[in-house]
C-alpha positions as CSV (number, residue, x, y, z in Angstrom):
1,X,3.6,16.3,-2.7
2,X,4.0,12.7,-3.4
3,X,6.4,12.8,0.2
4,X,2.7,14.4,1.8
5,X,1.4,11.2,0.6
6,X,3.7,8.9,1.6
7,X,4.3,9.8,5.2
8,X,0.6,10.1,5.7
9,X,0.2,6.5,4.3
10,X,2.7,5.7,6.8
11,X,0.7,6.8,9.4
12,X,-2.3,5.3,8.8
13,X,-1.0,1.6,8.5
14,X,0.3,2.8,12.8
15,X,-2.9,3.6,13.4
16,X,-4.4,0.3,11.7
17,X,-1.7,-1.6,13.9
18,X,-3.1,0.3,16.9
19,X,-6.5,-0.3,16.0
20,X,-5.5,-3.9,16.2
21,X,-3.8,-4.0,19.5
22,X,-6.5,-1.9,21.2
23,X,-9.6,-3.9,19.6
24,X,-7.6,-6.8,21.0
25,X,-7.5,-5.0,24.7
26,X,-11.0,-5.1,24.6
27,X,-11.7,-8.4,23.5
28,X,-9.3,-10.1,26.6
29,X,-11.1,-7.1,29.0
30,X,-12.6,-10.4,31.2
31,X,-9.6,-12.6,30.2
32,X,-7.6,-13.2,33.8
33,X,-4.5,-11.8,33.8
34,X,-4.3,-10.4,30.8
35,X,-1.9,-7.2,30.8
36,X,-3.2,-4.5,28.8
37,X,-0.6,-3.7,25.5
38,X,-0.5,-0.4,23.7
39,X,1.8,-0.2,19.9
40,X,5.2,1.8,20.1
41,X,5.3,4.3,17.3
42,X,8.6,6.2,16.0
43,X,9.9,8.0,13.1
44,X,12.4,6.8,10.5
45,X,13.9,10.0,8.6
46,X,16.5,7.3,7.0
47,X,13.7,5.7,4.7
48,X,14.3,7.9,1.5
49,X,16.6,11.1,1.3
50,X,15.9,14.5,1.4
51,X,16.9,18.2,1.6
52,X,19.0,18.7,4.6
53,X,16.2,21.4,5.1
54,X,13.2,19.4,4.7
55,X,13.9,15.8,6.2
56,X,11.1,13.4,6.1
57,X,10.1,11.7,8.5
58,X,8.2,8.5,8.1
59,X,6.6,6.7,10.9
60,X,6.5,3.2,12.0
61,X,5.3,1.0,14.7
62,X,8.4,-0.5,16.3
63,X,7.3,-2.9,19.1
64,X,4.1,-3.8,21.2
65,X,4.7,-2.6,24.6
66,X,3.1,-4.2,27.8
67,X,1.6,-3.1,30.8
68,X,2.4,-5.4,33.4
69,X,0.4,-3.6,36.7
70,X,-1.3,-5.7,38.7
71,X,-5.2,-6.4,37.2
72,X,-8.3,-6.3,40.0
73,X,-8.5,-9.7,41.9
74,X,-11.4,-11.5,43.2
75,X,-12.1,-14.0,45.7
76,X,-13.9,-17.2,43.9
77,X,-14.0,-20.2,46.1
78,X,-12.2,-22.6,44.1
79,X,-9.5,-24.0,45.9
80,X,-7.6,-24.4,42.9
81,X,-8.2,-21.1,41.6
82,X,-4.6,-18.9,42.3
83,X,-3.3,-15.4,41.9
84,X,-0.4,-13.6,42.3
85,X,0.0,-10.7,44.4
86,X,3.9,-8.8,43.5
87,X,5.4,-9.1,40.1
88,X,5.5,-13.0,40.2
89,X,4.5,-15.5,37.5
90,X,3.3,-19.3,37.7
91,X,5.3,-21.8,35.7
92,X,3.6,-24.0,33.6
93,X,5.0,-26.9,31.3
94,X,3.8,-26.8,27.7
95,X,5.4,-29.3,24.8
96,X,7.5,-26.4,23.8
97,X,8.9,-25.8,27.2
98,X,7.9,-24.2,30.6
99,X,5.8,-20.7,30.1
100,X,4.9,-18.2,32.4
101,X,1.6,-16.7,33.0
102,X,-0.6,-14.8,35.7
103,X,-3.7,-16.9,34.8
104,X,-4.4,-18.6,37.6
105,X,-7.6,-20.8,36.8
106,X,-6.4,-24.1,37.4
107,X,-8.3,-27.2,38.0
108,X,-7.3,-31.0,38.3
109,X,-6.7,-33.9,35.5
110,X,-8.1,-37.1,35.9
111,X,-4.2,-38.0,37.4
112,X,-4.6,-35.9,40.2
113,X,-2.0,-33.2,38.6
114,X,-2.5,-30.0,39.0
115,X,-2.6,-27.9,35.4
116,X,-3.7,-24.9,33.7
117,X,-6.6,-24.0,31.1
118,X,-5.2,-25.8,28.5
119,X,-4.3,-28.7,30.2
120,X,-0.4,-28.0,30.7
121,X,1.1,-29.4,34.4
122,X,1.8,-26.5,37.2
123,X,5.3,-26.9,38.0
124,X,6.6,-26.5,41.5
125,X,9.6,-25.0,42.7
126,X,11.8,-28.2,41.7
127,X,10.4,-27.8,38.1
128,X,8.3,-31.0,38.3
129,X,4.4,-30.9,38.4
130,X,2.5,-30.9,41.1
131,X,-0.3,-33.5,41.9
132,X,-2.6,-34.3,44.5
133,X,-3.8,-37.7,46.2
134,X,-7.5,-37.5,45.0
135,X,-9.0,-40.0,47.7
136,X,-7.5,-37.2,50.2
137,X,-8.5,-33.9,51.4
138,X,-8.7,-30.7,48.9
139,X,-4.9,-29.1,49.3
140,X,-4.2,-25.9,51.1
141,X,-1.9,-23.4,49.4
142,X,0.1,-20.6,52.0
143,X,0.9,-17.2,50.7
144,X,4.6,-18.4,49.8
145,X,3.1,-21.1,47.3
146,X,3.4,-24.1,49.6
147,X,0.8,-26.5,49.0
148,X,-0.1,-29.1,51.5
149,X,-2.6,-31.9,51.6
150,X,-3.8,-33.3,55.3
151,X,-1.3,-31.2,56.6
152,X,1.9,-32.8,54.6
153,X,3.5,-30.2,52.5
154,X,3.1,-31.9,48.5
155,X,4.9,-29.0,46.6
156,X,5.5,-25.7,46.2
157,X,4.3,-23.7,43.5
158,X,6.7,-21.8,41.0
159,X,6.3,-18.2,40.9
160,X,9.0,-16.5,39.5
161,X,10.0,-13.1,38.3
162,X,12.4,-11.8,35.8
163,X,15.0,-8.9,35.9
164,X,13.3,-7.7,32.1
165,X,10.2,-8.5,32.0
166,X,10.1,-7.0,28.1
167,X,11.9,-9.7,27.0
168,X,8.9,-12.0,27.7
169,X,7.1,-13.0,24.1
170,X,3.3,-13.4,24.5
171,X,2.4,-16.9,23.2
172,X,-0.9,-18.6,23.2
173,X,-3.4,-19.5,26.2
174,X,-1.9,-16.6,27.9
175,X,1.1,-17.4,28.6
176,X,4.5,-16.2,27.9
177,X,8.1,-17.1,26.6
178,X,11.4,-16.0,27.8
179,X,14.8,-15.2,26.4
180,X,17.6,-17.5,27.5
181,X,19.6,-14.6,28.7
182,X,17.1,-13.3,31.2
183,X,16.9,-15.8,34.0
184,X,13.8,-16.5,36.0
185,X,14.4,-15.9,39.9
186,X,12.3,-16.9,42.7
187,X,9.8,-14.3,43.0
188,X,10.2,-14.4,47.0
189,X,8.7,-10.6,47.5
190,X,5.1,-12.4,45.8
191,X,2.2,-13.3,47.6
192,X,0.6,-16.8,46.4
193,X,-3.9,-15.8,47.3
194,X,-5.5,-19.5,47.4
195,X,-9.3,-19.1,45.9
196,X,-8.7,-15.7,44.0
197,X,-8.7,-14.6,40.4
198,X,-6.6,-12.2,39.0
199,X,-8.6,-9.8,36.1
200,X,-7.4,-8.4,33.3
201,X,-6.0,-4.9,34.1
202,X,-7.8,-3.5,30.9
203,X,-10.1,0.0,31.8
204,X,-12.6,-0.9,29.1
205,X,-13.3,3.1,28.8
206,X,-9.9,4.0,28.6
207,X,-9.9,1.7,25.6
208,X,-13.2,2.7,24.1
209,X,-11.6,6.4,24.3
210,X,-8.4,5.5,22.5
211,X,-10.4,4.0,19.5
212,X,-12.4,7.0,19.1
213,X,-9.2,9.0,18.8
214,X,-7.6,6.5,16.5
215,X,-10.7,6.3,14.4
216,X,-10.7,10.3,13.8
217,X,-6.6,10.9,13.7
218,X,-7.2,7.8,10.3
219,X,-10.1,10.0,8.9
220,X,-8.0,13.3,9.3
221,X,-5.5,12.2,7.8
222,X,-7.7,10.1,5.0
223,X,-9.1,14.3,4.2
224,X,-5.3,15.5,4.2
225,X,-4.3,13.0,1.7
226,X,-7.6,13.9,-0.3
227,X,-6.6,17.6,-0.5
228,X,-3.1,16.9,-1.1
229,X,-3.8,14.6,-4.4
230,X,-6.7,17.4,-5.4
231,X,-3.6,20.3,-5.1
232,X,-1.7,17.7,-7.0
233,X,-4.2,17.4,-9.6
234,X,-4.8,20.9,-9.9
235,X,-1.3,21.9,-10.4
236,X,-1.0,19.1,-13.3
237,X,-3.8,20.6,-15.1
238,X,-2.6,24.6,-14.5
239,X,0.7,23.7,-15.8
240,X,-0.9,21.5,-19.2
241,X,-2.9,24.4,-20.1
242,X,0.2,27.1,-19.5
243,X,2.2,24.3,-21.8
């Protein structure tokens, strides 16, 4: 009975980890571009031998998996607000080395530069930042990421995609790491929309629903192992009064 215990205990710390991941779902719901995660939960009938006729079968939370679909976009009338239509990604330059991210909201430094929410340069195509003569017009972005300013092209902007997108790491400010081995191309089948906001792709009832179901799988399983430790006890106390 002690096995009943364990595996159910097993359970219950997935479901804690999913309770995590989904409360944080919620929490980015009006964060722009945020892609919507969901825990990946398996068995493990290795962790601790058994019969051959009874294995056990623990289970664990083996990854975070991502949802990378496309999130609603809306028009907002900053020029220097950008989204992504297509699987591309902007390039931005943080100090621990260029990340990727579909959060558009950009705005301009005191330098003219071009940067991101936390202040980190927009790189352009050539993997330098892009900045803007302030004393000239407001710059015009085309659907292919060119930017030009009074009608001179000044960059382009660096959308990229990548062959596995689940080897992308999520990092801070919304933005994401890659692994060396999978190479960032030109995202050249991505549309660049000038003056638009890509949401979150979180369905806020979707979400709601899944906590529900994760609140009453922990309590079932909270009333299992109650039982299961009252059979236990009862057994103990048949056998010390047979003894």
């Amino acid at each position: 009975m002690d096995n009943a215990l364990y595996v159910s205990l097993s359970r219950q710390l997935t479901l804690q980890r999913s309770l995590d991941v989904t409360a944080n779902n919620l929490a980015n719901v009006d964060t722009a571009g945020f892609k919507v995660e969901s825990l990946v939960v398996n068995t493990d009938p290795l962790a601790t031998p058994a019969p051959a006729n009874s294995p056990i079968q623990y289970v664990l939370d083996t990854q975070v998996a991502r949802n990378f679909s496309s999130g609603p976009i809306d028009q907002t009338g900053n020029p220097y607000d950008m989204a992504v239509e297509g699987d591309g990604f902007f390039t931005v330059q943080t100090a621990s080395g260029p990340r990727y991210t579909r959060d558009g909201r950009f705005s301009v430094d005191s330098t003219g530069a071009l940067v991101d929410k936390a202040g980190d340069a927009v790189l352009s195509s050539g993997g330098s930042p892009i900045v803007f003569d302030v004393k000239k017009a407001i710059p015009s972005v085309g659907r292919d990421g060119t930017i030009s300013q009074d009608g001179v092209q000044v960059g382009k902007l660096a959308v990229v995609k990548f062959a596995n997108r689940g080897l992308l790491s999520k990092e801070g400010d919304n933005t994401y790491s890659n692994d060396p081995s999978n190479t960032p191309i030109p995202a050249t089948d991505s549309t660049v929309l000038q003056g638009a906001v890509e949401h979150s792709n979180v369905q806020a009832v979707s979400e709601i629903t899944r906590l529900i179901t994760i609140q009453r799988s922990y309590e079932r399983i909270a009333d299992i192992m109650s039982s299961t430790t009252d059979l236990s006890r009862n057994s103990i106390d048949r056998l010390g009064k047979v003894a």
